[in-house]
C-alpha positions in Angstrom: 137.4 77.6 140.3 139.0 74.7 139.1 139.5 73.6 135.7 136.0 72.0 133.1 136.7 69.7 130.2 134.0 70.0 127.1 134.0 67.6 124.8 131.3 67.6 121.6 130.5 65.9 118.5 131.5 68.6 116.3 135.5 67.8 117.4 135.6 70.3 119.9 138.0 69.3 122.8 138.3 72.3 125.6 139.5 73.4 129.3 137.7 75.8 130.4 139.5 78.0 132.5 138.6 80.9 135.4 137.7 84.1 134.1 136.5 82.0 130.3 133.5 81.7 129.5 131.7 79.2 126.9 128.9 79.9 124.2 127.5 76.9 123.0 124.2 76.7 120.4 122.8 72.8 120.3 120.9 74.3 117.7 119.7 71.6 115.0 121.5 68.9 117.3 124.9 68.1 119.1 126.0 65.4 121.7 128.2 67.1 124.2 129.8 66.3 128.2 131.6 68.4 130.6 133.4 66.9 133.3 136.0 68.3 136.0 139.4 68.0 134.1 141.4 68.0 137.5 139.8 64.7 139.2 141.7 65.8 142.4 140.6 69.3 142.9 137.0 70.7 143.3 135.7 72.4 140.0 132.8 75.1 140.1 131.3 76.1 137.4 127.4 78.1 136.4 125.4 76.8 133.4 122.8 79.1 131.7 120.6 78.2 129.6 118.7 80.3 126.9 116.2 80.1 124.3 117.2 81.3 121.1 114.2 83.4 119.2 113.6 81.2 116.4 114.4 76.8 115.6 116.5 75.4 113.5 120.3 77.2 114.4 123.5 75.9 113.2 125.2 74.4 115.8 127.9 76.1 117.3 131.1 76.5 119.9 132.7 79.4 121.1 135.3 79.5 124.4 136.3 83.1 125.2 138.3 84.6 127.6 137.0 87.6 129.6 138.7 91.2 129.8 138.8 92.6 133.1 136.6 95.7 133.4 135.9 98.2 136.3 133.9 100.4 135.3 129.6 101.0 134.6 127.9 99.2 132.1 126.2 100.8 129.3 123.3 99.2 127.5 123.6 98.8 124.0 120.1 98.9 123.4 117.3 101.2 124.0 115.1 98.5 124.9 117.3 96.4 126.4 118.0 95.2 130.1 120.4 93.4 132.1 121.0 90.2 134.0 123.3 90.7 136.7 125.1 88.1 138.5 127.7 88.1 140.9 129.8 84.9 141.0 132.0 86.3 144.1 132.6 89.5 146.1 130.1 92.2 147.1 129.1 94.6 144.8 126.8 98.0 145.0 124.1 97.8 141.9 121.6 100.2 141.4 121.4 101.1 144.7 121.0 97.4 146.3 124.0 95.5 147.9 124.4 92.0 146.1 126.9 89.1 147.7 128.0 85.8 146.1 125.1 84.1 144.0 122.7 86.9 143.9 120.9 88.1 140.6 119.5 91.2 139.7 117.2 91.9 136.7 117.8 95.7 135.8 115.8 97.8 133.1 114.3 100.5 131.9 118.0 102.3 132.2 120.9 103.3 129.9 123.4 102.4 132.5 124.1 100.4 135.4 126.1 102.0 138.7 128.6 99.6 139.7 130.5 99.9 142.9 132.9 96.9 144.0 132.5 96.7 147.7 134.7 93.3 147.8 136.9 92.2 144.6 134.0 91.1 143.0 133.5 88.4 139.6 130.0 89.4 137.9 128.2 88.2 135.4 126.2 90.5 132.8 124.1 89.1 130.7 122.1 91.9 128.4 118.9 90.8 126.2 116.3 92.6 124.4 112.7 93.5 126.0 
């Protein structure tokens, strides 16, 4: 909820909004803040973190804005598995019943059953194994 302000030293000046998500790379260096962009209202936001597979990237931005989906999620990857987090609601995964701020690690599956028990906002997050 609530509205983030990024600002970095490669000119980017963004609101991040609900349901947007932002991909940054530091890669080979960048100076960047976020800060709540509406002083007078709460602002909630997740930050992830992950290592690239090799040093040295060209540092990059990239805000997008998410498409609404209610449906299963299929792997694009044979060897791939799933991060799945649920940022509100109640949602049926793979057989187990996960509520606000819960994770889930999922592999060794083409698919993932998903059953919205609450309107739910999740998170999925797919890497290689």
């Amino acid at each position: 909820s609530g509205e983030l302000r990024h600002e970095d030293s490669m000119g980017h000046g963004e609101v991040l909004r609900p349901g947007e998500i932002q991909v940054m790379s530091a890669g080979t260096g960048i100076v960047h803040s976020e800060f709540n962009n509406l002083p007078d209202r709460e602002v909630k936001f997740l930050q992830i973190w992950i290592f690239p597979d090799r040093d040295d990237l060209t540092p990059r931005y990239e805000q997008i804005r998410l498409a609404k989906a209610e449906t299963d999620y299929e792997l694009h990857g044979a060897n791939h598995g799933v991060y799945l987090f649920v940022l509100e609601g109640v949602v049926e995964a793979a057989g187990e019943t996960l509520r606000m701020r819960d994770g889930m690690g999922i592999r060794r599956t083409e698919r993932v059953a998903l059953r919205g028990i609450e309107n739910s906002h999740l998170l999925l997050i797919e890497v290689p194994m």
